[in-house]
VEXVO-672963 format. One record per atom (N, C-alpha, C, O): y, z negated, x; residue number from 1. Coordinates in nm, 4 decimals. Last residue first. Example, Ala and Ser with C-alpha at 12.3 -4.5 7.8 and 13.67 -1.06 7.14 Angstrom:
BEGIN
+----------+----------+----------+------+
:       c2 :       c3 :       c1 : resi :
+----------+----------+----------+------+
:  -0.2250 :  -0.7080 :   1.2850 :    2 :
:  -0.1060 :  -0.7140 :   1.3670 :    2 :
:   0.0030 :  -0.7870 :   1.2900 :    2 :
:   0.1138 :  -0.8039 :   1.3409 :    2 :
:  -0.5690 :  -0.7800 :   1.3190 :    1 :
:  -0.4500 :  -0.7800 :   1.2300 :    1 :
:  -0.3300 :  -0.7800 :   1.3200 :    1 :
:  -0.3319 :  -0.8465 :   1.4236 :    1 :
+----------+----------+----------+------+
END
This chain:
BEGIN
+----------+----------+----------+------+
:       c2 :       c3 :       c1 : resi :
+----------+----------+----------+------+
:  14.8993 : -10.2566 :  13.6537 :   99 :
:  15.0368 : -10.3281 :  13.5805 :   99 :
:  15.0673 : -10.3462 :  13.6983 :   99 :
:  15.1730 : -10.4025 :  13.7268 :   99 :
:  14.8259 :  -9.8523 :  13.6197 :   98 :
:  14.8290 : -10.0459 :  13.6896 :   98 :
:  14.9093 : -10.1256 :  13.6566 :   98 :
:  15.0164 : -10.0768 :  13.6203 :   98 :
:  14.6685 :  -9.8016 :  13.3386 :   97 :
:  14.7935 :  -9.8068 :  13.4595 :   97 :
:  14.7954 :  -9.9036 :  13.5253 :   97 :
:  14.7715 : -10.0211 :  13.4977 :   97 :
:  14.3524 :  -9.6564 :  13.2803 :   96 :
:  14.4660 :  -9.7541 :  13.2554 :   96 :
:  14.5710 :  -9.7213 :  13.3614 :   96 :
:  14.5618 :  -9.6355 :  13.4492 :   96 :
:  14.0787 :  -9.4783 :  13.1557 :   95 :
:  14.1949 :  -9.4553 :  13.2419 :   95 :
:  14.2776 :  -9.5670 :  13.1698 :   95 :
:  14.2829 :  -9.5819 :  13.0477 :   95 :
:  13.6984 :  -9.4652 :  13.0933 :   94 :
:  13.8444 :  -9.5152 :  13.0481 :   94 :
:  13.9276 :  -9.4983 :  13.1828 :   94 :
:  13.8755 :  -9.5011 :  13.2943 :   94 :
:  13.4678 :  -9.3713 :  13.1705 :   93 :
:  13.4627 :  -9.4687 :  13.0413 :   93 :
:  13.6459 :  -9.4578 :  13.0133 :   93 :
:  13.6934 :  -9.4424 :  12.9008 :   93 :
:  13.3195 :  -9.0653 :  13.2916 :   92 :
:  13.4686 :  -9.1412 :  13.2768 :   92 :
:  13.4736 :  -9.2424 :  13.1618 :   92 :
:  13.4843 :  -9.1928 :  13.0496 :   92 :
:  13.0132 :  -8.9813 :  13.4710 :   91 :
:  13.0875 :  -9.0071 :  13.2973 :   91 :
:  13.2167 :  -9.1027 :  13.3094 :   91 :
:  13.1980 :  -9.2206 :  13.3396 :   91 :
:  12.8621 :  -8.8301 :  13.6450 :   90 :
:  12.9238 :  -8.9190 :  13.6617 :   90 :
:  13.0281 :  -8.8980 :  13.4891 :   90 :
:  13.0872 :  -8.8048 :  13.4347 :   90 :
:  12.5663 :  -8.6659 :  13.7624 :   89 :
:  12.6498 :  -8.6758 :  13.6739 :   89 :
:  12.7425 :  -8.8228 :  13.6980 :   89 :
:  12.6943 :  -8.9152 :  13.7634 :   89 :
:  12.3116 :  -8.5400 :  13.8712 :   88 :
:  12.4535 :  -8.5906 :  13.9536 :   88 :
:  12.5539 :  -8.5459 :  13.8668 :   88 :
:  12.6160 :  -8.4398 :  13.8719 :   88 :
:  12.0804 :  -8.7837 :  13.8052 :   87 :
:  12.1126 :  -8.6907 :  13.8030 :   87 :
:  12.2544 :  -8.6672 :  13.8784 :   87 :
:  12.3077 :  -8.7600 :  13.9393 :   87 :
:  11.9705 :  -9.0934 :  13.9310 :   86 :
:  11.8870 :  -8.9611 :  13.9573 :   86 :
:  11.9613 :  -8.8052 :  13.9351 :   86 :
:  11.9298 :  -8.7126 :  14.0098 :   86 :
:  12.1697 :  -9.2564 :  13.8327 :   85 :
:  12.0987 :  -9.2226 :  13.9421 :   85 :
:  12.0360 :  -9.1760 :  14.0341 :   85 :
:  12.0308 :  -9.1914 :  14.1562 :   85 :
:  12.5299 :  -9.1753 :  13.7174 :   84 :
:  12.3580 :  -9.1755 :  13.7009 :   84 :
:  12.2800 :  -9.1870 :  13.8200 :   84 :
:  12.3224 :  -9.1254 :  13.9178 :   84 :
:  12.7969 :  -9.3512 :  13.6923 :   83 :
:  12.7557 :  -9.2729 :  13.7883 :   83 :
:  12.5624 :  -9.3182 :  13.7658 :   83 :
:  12.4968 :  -9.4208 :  13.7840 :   83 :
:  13.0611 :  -9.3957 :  13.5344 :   82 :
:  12.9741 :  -9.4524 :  13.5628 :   82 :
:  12.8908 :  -9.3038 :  13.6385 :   82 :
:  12.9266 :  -9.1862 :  13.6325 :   82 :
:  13.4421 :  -9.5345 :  13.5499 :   81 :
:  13.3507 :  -9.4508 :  13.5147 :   81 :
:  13.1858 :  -9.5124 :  13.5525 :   81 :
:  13.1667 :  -9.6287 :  13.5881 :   81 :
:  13.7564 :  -9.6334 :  13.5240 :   80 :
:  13.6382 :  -9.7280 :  13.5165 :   80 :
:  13.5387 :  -9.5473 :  13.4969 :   80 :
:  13.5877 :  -9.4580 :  13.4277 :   80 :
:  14.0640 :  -9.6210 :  13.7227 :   79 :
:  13.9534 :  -9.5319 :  13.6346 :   79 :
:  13.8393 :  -9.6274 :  13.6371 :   79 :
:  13.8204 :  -9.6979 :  13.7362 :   79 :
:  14.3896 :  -9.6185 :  13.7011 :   78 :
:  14.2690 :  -9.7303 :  13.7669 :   78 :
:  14.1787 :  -9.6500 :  13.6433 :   78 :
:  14.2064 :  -9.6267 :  13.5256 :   78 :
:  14.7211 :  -9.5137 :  13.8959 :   77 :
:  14.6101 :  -9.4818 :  13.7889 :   77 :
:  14.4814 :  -9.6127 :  13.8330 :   77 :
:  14.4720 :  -9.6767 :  13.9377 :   77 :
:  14.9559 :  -9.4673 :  14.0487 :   76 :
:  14.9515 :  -9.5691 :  13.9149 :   76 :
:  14.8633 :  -9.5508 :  13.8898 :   76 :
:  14.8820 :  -9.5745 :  13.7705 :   76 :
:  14.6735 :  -9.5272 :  14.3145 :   75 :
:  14.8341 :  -9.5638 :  14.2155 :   75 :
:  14.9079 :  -9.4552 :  14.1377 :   75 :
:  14.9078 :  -9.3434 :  14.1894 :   75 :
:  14.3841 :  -9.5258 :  14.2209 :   74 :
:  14.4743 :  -9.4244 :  14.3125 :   74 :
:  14.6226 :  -9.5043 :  14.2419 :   74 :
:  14.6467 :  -9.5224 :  14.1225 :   74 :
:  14.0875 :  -9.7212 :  14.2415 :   73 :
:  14.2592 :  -9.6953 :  14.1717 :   73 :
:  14.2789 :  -9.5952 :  14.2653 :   73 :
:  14.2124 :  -9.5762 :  14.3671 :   73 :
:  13.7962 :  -9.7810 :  13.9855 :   72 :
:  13.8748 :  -9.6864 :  14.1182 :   72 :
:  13.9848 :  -9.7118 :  14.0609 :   72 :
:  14.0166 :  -9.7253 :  13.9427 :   72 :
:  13.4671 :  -9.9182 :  13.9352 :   71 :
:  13.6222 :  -9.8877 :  13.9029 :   71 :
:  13.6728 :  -9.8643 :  13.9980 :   71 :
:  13.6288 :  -9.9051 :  14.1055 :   71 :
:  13.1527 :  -9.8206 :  13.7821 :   70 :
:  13.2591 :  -9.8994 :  13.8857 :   70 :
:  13.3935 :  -9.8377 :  13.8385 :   70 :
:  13.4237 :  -9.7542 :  13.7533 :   70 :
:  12.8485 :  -9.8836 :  13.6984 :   69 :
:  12.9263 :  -9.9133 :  13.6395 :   69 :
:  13.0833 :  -9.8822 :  13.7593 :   69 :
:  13.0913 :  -9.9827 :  13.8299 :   69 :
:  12.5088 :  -9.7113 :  13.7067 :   68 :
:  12.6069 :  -9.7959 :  13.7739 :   68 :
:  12.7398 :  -9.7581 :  13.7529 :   68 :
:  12.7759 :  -9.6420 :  13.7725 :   68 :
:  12.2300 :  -9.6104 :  13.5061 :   67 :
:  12.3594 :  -9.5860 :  13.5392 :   67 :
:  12.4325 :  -9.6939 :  13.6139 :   67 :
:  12.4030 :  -9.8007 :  13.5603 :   67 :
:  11.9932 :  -9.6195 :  13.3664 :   66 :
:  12.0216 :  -9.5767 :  13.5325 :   66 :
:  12.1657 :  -9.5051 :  13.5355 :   66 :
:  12.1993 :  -9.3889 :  13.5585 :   66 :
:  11.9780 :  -9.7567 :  13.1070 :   65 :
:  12.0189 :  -9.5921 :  13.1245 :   65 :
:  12.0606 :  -9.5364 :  13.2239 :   65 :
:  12.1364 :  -9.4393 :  13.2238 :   65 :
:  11.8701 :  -9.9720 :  13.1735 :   64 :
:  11.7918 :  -9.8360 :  13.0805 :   64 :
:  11.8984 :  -9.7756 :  13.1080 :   64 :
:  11.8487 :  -9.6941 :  13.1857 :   64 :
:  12.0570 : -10.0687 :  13.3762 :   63 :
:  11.9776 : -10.0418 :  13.3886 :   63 :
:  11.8588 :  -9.9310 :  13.2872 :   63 :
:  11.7881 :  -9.8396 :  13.3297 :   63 :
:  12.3495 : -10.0843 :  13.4067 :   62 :
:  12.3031 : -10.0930 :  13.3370 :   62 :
:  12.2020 :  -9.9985 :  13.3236 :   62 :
:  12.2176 :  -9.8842 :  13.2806 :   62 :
:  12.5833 : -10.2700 :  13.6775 :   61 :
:  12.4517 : -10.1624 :  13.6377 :   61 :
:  12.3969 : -10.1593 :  13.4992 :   61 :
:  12.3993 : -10.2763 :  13.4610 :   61 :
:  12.8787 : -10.3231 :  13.7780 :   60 :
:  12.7653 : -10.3775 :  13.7218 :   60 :
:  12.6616 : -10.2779 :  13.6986 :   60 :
:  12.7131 : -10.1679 :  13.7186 :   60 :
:  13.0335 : -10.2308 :  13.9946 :   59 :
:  13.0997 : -10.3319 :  13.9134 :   59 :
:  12.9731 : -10.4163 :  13.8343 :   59 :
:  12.9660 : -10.5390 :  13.8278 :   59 :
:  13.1720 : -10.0757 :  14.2977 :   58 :
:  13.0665 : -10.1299 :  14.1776 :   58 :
:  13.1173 : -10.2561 :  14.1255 :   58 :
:  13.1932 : -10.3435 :  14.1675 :   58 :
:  13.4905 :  -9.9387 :  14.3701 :   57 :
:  13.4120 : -10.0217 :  14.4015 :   57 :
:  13.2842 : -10.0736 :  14.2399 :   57 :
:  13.3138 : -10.0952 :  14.1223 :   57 :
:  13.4836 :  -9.6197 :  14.4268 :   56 :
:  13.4807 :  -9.7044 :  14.3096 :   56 :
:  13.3950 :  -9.8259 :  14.4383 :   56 :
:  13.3101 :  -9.8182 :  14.5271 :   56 :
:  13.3508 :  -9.4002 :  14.6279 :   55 :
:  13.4812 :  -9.3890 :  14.6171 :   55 :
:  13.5558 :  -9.5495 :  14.5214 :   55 :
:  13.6703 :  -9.5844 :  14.5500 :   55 :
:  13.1441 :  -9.3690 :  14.6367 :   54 :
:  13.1817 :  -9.4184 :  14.7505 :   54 :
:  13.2841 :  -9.4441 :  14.7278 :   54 :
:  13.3387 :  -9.5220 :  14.8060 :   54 :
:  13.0074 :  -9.2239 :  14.4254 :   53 :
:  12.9818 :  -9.3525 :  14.4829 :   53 :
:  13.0349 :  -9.4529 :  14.6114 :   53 :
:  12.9922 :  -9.5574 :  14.6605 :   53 :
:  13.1486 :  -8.9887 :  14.4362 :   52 :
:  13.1942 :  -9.0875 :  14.3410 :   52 :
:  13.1190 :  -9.2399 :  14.3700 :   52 :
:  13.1696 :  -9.3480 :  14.3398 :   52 :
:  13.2253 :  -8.7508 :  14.6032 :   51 :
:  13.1771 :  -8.8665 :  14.6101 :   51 :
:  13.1513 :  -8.9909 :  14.5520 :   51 :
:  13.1335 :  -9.0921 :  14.6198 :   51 :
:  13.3466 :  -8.5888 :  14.4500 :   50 :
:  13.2687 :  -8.5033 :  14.5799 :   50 :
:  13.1588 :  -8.6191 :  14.6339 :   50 :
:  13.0493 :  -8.5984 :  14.6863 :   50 :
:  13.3954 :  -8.6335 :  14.1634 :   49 :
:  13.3331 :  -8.4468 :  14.1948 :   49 :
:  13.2641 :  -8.5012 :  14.3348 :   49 :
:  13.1453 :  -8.4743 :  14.3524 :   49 :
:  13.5652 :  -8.8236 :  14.2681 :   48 :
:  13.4457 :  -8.8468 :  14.1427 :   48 :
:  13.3531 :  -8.6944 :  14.1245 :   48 :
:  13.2461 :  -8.6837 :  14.0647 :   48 :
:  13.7389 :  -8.6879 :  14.4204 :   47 :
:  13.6707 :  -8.7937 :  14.4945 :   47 :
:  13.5673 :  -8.8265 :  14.4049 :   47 :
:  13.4639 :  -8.8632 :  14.4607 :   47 :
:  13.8095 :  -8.5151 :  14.2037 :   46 :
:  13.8295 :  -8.4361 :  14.3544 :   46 :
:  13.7434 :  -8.5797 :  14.4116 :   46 :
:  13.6433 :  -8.5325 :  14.4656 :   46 :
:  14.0026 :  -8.7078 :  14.0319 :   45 :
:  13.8825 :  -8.5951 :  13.9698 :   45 :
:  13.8458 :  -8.5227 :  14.0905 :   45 :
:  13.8621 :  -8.4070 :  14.0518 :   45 :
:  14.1641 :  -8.8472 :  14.1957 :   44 :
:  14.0890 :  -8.9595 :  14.0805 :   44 :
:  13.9487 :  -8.8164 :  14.1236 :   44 :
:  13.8522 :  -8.8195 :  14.1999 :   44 :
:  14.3505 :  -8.6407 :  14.2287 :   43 :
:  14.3255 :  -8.7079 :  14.3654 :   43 :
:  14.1212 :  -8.7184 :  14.3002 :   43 :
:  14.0181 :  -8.6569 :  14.3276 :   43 :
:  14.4408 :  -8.5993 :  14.0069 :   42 :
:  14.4434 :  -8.4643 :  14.0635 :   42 :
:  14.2897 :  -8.5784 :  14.1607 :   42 :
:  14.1678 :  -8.5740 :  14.1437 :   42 :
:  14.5579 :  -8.8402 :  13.9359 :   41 :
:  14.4803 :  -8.7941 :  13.8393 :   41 :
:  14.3885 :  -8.6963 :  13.8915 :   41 :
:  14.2740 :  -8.6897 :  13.8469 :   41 :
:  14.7563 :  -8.8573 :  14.0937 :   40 :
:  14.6959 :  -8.9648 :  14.1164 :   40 :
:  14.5460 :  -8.8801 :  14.0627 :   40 :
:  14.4478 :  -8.8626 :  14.1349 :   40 :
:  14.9351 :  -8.6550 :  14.0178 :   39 :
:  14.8739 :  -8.6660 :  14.2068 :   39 :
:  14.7260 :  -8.7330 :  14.1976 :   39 :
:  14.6218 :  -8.6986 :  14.2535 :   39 :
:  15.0219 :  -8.7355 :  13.8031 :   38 :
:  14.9393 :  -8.6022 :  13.7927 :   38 :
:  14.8988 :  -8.5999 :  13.9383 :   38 :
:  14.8091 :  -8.5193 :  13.9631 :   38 :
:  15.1548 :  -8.9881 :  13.8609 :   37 :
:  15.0074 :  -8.9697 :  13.7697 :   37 :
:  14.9679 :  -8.8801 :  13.7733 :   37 :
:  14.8475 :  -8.8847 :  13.7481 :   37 :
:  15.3271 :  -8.8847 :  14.0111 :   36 :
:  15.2854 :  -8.9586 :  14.0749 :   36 :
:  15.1561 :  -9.0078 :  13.9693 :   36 :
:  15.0620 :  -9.0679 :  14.0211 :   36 :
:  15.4977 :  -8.7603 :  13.8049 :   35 :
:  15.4141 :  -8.6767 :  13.9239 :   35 :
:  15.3333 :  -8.7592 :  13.9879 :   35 :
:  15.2402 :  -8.6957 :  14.0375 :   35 :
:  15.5893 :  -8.9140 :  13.5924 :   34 :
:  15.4856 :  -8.8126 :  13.5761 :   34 :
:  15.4348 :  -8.7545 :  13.6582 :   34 :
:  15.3336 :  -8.6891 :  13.6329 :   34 :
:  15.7437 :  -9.2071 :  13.6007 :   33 :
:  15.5950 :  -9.1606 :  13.6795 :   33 :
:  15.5204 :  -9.0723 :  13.6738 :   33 :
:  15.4057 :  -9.0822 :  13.7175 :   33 :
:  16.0040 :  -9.2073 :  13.4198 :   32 :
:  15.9698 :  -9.1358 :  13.5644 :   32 :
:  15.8686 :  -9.1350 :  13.6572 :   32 :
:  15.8782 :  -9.0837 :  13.7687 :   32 :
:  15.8475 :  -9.2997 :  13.1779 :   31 :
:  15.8667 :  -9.3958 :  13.3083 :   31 :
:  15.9656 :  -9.3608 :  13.4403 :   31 :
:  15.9990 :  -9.4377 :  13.5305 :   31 :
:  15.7533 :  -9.0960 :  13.0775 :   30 :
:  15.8951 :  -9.1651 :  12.9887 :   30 :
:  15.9298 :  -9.2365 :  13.1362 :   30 :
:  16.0381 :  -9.2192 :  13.1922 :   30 :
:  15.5822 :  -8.9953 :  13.2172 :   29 :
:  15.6679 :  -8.9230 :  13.2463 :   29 :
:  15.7855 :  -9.0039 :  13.1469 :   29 :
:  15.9020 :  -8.9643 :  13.1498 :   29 :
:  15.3575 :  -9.2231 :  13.1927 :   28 :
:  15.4130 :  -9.1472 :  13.2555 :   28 :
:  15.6072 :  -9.1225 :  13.2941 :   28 :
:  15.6987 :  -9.1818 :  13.3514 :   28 :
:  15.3419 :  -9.1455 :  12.8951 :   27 :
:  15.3860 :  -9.2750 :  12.9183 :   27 :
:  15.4490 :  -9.2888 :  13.0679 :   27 :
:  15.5573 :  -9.3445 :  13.0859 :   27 :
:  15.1743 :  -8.8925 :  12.9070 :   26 :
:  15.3448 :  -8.9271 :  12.8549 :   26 :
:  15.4196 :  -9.0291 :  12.8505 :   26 :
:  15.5373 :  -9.0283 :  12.8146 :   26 :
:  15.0057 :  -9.0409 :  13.0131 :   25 :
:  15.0951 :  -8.8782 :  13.0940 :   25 :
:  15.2019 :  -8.9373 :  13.0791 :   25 :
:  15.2845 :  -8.9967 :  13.1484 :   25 :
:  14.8899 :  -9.1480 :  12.8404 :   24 :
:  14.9169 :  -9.2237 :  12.9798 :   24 :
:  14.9999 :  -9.1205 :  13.0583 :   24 :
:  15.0509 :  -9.1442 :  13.1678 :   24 :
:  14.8509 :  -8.9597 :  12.6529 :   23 :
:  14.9003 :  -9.0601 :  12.6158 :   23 :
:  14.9694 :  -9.1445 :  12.7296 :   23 :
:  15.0793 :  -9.1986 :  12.7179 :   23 :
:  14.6026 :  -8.8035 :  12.7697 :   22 :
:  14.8067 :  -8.7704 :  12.7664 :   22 :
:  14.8598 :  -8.8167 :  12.7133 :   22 :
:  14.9604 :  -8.7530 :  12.6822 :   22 :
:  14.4278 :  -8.9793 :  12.8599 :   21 :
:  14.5092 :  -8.9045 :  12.9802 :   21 :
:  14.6359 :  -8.8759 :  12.9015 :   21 :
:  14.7486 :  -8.9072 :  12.9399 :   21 :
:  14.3650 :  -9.0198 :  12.6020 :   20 :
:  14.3871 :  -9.1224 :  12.6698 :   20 :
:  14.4707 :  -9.1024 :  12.7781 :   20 :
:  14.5666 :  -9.1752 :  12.8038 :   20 :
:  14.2742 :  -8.8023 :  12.4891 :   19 :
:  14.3475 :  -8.8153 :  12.4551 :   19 :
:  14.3864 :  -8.9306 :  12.5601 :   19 :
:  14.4899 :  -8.8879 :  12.6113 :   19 :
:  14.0184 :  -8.7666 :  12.7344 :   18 :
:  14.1414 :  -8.6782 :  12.7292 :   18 :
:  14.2593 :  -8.7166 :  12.6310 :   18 :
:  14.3656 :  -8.6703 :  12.6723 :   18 :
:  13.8764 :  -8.9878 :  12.6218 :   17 :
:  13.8884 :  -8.9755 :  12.7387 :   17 :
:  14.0219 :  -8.9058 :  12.7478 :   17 :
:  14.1257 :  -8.9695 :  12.7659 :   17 :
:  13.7956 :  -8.8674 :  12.3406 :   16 :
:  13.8686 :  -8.9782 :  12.3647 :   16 :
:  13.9189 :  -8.9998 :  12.4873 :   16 :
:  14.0342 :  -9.0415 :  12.4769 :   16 :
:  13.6378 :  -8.6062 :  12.4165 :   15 :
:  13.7932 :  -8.6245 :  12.3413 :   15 :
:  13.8663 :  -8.7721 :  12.4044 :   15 :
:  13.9581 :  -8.7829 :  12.4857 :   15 :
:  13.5315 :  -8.6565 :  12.7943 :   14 :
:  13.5029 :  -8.7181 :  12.5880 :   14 :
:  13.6503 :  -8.6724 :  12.5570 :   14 :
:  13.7498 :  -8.6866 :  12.6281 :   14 :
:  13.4662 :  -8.4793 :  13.0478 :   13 :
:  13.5725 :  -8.5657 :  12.9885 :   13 :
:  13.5371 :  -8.5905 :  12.7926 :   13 :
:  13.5289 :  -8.5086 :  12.7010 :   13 :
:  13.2115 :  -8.5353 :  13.3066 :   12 :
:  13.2953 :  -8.4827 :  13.1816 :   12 :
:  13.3926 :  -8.5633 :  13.1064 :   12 :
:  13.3989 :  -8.6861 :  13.1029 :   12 :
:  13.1368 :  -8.3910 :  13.5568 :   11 :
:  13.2186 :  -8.5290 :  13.5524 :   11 :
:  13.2739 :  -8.5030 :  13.3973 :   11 :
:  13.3832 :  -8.4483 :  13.3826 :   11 :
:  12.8425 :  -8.3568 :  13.7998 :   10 :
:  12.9605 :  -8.3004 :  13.6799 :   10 :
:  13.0257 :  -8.4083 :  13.6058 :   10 :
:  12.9669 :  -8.5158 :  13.5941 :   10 :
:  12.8341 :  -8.2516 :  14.1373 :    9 :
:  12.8673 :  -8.3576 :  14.0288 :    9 :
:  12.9426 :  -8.2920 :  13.9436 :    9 :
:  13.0401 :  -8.2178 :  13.9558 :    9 :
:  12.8491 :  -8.0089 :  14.3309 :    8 :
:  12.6860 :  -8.0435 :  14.1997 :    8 :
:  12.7014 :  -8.1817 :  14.1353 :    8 :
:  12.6031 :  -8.2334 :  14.0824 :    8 :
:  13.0984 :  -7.9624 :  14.3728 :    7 :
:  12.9855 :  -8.0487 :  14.4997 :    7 :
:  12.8480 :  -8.0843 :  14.4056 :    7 :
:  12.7678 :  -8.1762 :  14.4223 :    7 :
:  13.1929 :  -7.9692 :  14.0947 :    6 :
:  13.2484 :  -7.9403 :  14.2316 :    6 :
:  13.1581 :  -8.0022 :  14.2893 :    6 :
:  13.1354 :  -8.1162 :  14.2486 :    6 :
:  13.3964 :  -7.9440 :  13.7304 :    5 :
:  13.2774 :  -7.9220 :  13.8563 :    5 :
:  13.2431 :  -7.9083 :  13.9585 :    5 :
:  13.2456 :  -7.7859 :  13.9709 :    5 :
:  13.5022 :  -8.0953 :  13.4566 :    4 :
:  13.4927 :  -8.0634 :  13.5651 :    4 :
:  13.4009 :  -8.0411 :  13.6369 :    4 :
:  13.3028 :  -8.1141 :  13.6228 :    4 :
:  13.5495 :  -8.0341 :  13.0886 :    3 :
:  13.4518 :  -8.1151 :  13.1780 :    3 :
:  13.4771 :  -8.0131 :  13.3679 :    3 :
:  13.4675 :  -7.8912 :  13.3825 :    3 :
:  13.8043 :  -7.9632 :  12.9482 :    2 :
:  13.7220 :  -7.9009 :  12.9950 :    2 :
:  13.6636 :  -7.9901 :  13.0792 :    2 :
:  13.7435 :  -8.0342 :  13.1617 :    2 :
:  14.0313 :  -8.1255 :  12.7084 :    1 :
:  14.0161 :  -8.0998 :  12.8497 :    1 :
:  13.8714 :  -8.0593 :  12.8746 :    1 :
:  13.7962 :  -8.1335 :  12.8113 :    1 :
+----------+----------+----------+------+
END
């Protein structure tokens, strides 16, 4: 998957990141939840592009590397990412489902 871009936040995706999405797709779509993860997913990358600090509730900071820690849900989806201070980057740690 191609790193995203929108409102001067760049939001990239790691291999690992992207295998993770279509693993959770296809888990998904075994479920009958494939549209309602591709909404969710759609929604997730559009609020982490326009606002991402507003959007996650904080979670922790880790300070040498001026980054703040948080987590977001859209249903079914829950994203942990992190968000730099100074630059306007935001990095995706991980995608889960909600139980």
């Amino acid at each position: 998957m191609t790193p995203e871009r929108g409102n001067g936040r760049h939001v990239p995706f790691t291999r690992v990141v992207a295998a993770q999405v279509k693993h959770l797709h296809q888990e998904a779509e075994a479920s009958g939840k494939g549209e309602a993860f591709a909404v969710a997913l759609r929604q997730m990358l559009e609020r982490l592009q326009a606002d991402a600090r507003s959007f996650g509730d904080p979670q922790y900071r880790l300070p040498k590397l001026r980054l703040m820690i948080y987590q977001a849900a859209v249903s079914p989806l829950v994203v942990s990412y992190a968000v730099h201070d100074d630059r306007p980057l935001v990095f995706i740690r991980s995608f889960r489902m909600m139980s």
